[in-house]
Structures are given as C-alpha cells and as structure tokens.
C-alpha positions in Angstrom: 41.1 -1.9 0.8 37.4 -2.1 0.7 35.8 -3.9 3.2 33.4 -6.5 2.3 29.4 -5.1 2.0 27.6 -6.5 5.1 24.1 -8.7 4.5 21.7 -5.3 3.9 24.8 -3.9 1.2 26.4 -1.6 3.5 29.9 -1.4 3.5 30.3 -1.9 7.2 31.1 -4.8 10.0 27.2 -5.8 11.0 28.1 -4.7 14.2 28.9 -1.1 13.4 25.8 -0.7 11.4 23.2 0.6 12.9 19.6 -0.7 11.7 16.0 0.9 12.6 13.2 -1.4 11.9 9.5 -0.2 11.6 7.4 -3.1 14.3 4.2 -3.1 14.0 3.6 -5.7 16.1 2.9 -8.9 13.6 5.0 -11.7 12.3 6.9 -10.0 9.4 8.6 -6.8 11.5 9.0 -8.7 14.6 11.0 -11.4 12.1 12.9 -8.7 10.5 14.1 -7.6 13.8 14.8 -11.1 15.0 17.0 -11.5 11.7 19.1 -8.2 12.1 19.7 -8.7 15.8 21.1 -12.6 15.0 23.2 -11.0 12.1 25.0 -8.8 14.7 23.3 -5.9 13.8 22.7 -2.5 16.3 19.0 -2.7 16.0 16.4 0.2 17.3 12.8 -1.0 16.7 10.5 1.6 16.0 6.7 1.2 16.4 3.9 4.1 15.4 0.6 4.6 17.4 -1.4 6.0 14.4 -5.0 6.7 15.4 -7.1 6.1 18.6 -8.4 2.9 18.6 -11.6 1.9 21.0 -12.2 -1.6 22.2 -13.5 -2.4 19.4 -11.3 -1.6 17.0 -8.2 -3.1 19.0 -10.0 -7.1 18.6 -10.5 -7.1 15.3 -7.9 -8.1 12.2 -6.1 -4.6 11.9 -2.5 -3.4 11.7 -1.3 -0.7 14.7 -4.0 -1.5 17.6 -3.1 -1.0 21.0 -2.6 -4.9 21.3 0.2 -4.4 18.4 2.1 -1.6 20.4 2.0 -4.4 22.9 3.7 -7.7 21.0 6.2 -5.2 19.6 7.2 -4.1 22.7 7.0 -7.7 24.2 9.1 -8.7 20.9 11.9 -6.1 21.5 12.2 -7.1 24.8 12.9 -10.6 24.2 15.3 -9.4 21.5 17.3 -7.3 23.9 16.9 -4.0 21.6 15.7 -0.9 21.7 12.2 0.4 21.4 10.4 3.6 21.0 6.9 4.0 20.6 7.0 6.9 18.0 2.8 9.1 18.5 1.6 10.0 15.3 -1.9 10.2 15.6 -2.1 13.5 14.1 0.1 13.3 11.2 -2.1 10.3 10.2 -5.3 11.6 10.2 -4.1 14.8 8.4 -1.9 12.6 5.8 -4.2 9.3 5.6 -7.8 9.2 7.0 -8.9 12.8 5.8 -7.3 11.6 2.6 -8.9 8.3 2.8 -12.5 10.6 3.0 -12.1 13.4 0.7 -11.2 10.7 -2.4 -14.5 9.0 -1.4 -16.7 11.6 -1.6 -15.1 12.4 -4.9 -16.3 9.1 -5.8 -13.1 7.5 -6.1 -12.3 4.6 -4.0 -9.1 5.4 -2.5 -5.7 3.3 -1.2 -5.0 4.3 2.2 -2.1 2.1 2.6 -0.3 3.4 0.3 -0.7 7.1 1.4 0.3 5.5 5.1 3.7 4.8 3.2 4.0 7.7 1.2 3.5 10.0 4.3 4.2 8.8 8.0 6.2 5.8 7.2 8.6 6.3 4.7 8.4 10.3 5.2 8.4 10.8 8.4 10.5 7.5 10.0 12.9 8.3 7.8 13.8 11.1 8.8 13.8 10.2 12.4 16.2 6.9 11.6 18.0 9.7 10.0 18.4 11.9 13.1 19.4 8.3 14.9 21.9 8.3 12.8 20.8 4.6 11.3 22.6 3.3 8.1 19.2 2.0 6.9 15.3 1.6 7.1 14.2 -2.1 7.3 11.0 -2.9 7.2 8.9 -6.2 7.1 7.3 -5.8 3.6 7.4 -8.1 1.1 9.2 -7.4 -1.9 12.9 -7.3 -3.1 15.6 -4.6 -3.1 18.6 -4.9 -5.3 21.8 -2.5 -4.2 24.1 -2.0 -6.7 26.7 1.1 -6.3 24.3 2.9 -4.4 21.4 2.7 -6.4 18.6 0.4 -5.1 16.1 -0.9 -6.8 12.8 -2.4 -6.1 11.6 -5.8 -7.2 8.0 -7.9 -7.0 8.4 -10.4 -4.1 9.2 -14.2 -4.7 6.5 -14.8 -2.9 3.4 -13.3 -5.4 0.4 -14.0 -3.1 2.1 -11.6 -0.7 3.9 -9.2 -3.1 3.3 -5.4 -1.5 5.4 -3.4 -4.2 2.0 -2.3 -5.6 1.3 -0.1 -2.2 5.1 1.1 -2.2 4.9 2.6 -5.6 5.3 6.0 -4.4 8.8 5.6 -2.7 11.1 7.7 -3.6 14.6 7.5 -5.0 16.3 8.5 -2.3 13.9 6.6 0.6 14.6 3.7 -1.8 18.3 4.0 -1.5 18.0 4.1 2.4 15.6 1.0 2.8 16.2 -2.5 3.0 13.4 -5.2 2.6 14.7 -8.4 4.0 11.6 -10.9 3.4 11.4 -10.3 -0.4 13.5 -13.3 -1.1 10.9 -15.7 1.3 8.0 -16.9 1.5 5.3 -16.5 4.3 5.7 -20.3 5.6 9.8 -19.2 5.7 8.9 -16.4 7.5 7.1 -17.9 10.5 9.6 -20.5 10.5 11.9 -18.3 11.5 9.6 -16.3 13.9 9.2 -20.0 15.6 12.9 -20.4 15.6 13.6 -17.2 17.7 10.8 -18.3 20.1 9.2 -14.8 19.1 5.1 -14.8 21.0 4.0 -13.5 17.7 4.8 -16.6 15.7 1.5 -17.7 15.0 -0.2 -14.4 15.1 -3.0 -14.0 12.5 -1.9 -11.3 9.3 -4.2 -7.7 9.4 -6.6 -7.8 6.9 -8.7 -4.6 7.3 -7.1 -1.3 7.0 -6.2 -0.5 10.4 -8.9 2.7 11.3 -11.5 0.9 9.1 -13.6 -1.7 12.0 -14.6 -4.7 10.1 -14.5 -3.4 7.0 -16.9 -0.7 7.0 -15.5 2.4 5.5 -18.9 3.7 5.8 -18.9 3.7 9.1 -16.0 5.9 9.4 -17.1 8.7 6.9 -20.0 8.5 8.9 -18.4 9.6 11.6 -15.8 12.7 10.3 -18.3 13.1 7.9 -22.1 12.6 8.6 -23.8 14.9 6.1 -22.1 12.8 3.0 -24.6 10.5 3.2 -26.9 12.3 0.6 -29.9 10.6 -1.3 -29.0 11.1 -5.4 -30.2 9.4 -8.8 -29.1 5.8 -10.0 -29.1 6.5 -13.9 -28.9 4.1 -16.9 -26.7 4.5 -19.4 -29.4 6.2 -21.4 -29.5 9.2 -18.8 -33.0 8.2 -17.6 -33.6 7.8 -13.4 -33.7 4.2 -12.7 -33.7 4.2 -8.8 -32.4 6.1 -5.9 -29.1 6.2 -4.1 -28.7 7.0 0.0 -25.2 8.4 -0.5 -22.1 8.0 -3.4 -19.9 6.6 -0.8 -21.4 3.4 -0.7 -20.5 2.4 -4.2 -17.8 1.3 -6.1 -16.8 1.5 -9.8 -17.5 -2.2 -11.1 -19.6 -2.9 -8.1 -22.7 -4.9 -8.4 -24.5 -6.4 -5.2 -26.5 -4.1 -2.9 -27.2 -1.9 -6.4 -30.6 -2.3 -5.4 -32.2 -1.8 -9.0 -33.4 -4.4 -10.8 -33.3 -5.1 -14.7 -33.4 -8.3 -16.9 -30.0 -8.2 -16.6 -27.6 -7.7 -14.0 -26.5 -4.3 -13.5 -22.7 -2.8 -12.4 -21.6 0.6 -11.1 -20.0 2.1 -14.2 -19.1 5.7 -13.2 -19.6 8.2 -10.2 -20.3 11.3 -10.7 -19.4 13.6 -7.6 -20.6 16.5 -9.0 -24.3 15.5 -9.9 -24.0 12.7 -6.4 -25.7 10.1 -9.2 -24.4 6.8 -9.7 -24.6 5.5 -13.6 -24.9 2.0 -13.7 -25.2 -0.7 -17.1 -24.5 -4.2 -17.7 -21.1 -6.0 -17.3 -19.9 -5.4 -21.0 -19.8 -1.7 -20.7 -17.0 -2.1 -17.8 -14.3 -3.0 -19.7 -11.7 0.0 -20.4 -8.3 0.5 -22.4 -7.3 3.6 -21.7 -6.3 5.3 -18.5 -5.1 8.5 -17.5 -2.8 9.2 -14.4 -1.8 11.9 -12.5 0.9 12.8 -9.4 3.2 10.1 -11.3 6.3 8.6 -9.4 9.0 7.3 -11.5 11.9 5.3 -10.3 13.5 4.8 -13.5 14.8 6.8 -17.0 11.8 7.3 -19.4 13.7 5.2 -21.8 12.6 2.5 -20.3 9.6 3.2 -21.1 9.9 3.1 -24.9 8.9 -0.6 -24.9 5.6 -2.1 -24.0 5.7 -2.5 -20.1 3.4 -4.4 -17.5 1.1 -2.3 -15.7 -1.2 -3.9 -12.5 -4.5 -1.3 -11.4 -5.4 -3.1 -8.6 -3.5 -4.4 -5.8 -4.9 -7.7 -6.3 -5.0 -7.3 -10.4 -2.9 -9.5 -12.7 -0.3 -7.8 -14.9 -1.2 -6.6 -17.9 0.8 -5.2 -21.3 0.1 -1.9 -22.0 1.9 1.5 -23.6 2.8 4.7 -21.4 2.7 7.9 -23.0 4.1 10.8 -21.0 3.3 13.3 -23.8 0.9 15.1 -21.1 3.6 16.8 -19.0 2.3 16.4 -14.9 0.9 13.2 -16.1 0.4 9.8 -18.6 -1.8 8.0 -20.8 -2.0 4.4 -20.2 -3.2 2.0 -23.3 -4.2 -1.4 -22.6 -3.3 -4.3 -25.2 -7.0 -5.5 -23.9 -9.9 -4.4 -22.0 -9.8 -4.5 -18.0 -12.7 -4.3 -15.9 -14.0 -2.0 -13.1 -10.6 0.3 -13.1 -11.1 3.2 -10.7 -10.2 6.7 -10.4 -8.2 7.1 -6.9 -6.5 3.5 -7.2 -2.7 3.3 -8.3 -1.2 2.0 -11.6 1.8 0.7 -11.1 4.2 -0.3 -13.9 6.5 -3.2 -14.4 9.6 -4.6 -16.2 10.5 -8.5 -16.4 14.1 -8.6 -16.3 16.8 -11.5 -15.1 16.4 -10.6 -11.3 12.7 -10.4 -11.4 9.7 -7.8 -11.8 11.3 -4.7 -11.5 9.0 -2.0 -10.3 9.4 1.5 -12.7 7.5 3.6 -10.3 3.3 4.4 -11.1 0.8 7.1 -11.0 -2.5 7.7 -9.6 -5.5 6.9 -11.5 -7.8 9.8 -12.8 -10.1 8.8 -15.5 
C-alpha cells in the first residue's frame, strides 16, 4: 500500500527524505530551511559564493556578498543542518556577467537573474543535490509548484508584488519535476513571521535589490571595467535619419528610456531603437514606442503547443502587467508574439514569458527571449 506523499509530494516519511535548500543568506532561503527542518526533514543547506566581492560591494543591497555567506552559515547553525559553501566564481562569470556584457553592447538590455537560474543554480546545484542523493531542490523563490503524478508544474505566486516565475521561465521540465518552492502559497509578511518564530538573525534582514555584481546600480560601471573600450562616442539620430546630438557609448541607454538623453526638442524625446552595428542611438517622441509585435528566440516551453491555440497572457518585463496576446510558432527555433494592444518600451534581450489562468492560478507555459 502506498504510503501517504509527504508535504513537498514525495512519497516518503519526512524523515527519510532528504532535502537541499539553495541559502543565500536572506529571509526567504533561511525560512525555507527553517520550514523543512521543523517538518522533519534531512536538510543540507547549500550556499554559492559567485563573484569576488570588495568592501564595497559586500555593504550594499545585493544577493551573495560575503556578509550573506555569513547569516547562512550562522542560520544553518542554529538550525542544526548541514552546510556547504559550494565556489563558483568562475562558472558565473562565464555563464552570467560576460553574458550580462556581451547583450549590452549588442544594445539589448539583458536579465542576468535569470541566466544566474538558467545556468549555476538550477544547472549546476542540481546536479550536485543529485550526486547527494537529495529527493528534491527547494529553494526560497516565490512562486507555486503543483505535483501531480510526477509532473510539476509552475504557478504565479499568491503573493503578486513578489511573484519571481518571470525570472524562472527557463526551467526546465525535468529541473521542474525535481524542485519544490515552498513560499508560493505566502505572502512576504507570512514569511518573516515565520523567520521570527524560529528566532532565525536574519528575520528582519532587508530584501537585495541590485543585481548582486552590479554596486549600486551601476551597470556601467562594471562594463567599464571587463570592458573599457565600449564606451565609444556615436550619433543620436531622429527618426528622420538626421544627427541630432552625440552619444559617449550605447551602453548607457535603454529602449524607452528618456532622462539623461541629453538632446533637447519641443517635445520630449525617448530611446526608440539601438543600433549596435552603426553604435547610434534613434530616439522620437513617446507615441512611436508603442509595439504589437514581437519576435523571440531560444524559446522554453513547459507545456504542449495545444495550449497555445487560444489567446494566452504574455508579461515582457518583470515588472510588466499581463497582457493578451497570440503565439505563432510557425518560425521553427522561434515565435511571433501579437499583442491585442500596443506596449511600450519592449526590449530586445528581456524575456517574454507566457501565461494561462486556470482554477489553481497563473500557470506559467514556459517563454522565449526577446529579439526584435
């Protein structure tokens, strides 16, 4: 007789199951370990030092400092679980920050986080939670997972101000299958409520809210510094072709951008393409940002493309509402998106995720990267 499926779905006593959890150090890992280890779990905490972070760096608002290595470690200790302190440094600036580069001097504006998913966590901690022999990947990200025989699938978060299944678009099947995502179902007051109740030191600890090898902000700065000879002067155009002012260097603009433009007109101007090739920036007013169609490339489907014969919701930014569109995969490595109405300041190098509304939520269908 079957025995009953445990809290994360596996059909196992908690206490045979075996559990890593990816602890970065903040609230949201350290409560997801705090959870497993009261539900009887056999936890391992894993945490990743992923670049070389100066003193600088380490103080500010950023995910996987040295300070972060630190409360995780603290954390597992208190817990009375395993930690390992797993160096990737190099696998993240080959998978993520030369990445993070290249797709700006291409004139895109890239998503690192989402490459940092796609490559060293889910990629590479998987495969050592594999070798541990784990049952299953937990991780502190916000959003749902819904196991049923085998097959997991991915929801939008209860919670929408925190919803992350825009940056885990690019999970795979079988990484889905494997990991578990026990805040989806709470919201981020619930979640430090329960940090409090385990007496964890990271309780009150502030959320990261720059990339984590980004200081302050300023991406510049760090193409700056694996790249200094990107920052080359080129032409600010009107839509008309004609030279309107000049640019010090591509990577300091953004499509739909439009303070620090630096050109002035009798009416305010926005950053309405890139082009790499020339290194000119074409710029126009606000009603020429607006676009309907969208084509994507390197897609990443978690469901049957029957699903897709119905409108479905799409989001282009992580921050973007949802919005009804079409998805025709008629181009074979790739798909045309077509918007019901016009969105502005879409961007090549930023995802487009698509959505289904069903009775358990927003179902996430899988997404593409955006070309044109």
């Amino acid at each position: 007789m079957n025995k009953e499926l445990n809290s994360i779905g596996i059909n196992k006593k908690a206490s045979d199951t075996t559990v890593v959890v990816a602890m970065s150090g903040g609230v949201d890992s350290s409560t997801v370990a705090g959870m497993m280890k009261k539900q009887g779990f056999k936890v391992i905490g894993i945490t990743l030092k992923l670049y070389d972070d100066n003193k600088e760096v380490a103080t500010s608002k950023q995910c996987c400092s040295g300070q972060d290595i630190m409360d995780a470690k603290r954390v597992a200790q208190k817990l009375d679980i395993e930690h390992k302190i797993l160096y990737y440094q190099n696998k993240f600036k080959q998978g993520v920050i030369d990445n993070f580069v290249e797709s700006y001097l291409k004139g895109e504006t890239p998503i690192p986080c989402v490459q940092c998913n796609q490559t060293v966590k889910f990629k590479d901690l998987f495969d050592v939670s594999k070798e541990l022999k784990a049952d299953a990947l937990i991780t502190g990200h916000y959003v749902k997972s819904v196991t049923s025989e085998n097959q997991t699938d991915m929801y939008r978060a209860i919670d929408e101000n925190r919803d992350q299944s825009y940056f885990l678009f690019n999970t795979t099947k079988d990484q889905l299958n494997y990991l578990r995502f026990p805040l989806g179902g709470l919201l981020k007051d619930e979640t430090r409520e329960i940090a409090k109740k385990l007496d964890l030191n990271v309780a009150d600890k502030p959320d990261s809210q720059d990339i984590c090898f980004v200081p302050n902000g300023d991406y510049a700065s760090v193409i700056q510094k694996f790249r200094p000879d990107s920052f080359q002067k080129g032409n600010i155009k009107d839509l008309d072709g004609k030279v309107i002012g000049v640019h010090d260097g591509i990577i300091n603009f953004t499509i739909g951008q439009r303070k620090g433009i630096k050109v002035s007109d009798k009416e305010a101007l926005y950053v309405l393409r890139i082009n790499s090739n020339k290194n000119e920036i074409i710029v126009g007013p606000k009603e020429n940002l607006g676009k309907k169609n969208i084509i994507l490339k390197n897609l990443n489907l978690l469901v049957d493309k029957k699903e897709f014969e119905n409108d479905v919701l799409v989001k282009v930014r992580s921050t973007g509402k949802l919005l009804e569109a079409k998805v025709d995969f008629s181009d074979q490595n790739g798909a045309y998106v077509n918007l019901k109405i016009t969105e502005d300041g879409i961007s090549p190098g930023q995802a487009c995720v698509f959505y289904n509304k069903d009775k358990l939520g927003y179902k996430v269908l899988g997404g593409g990267w955006i070309k044109e």
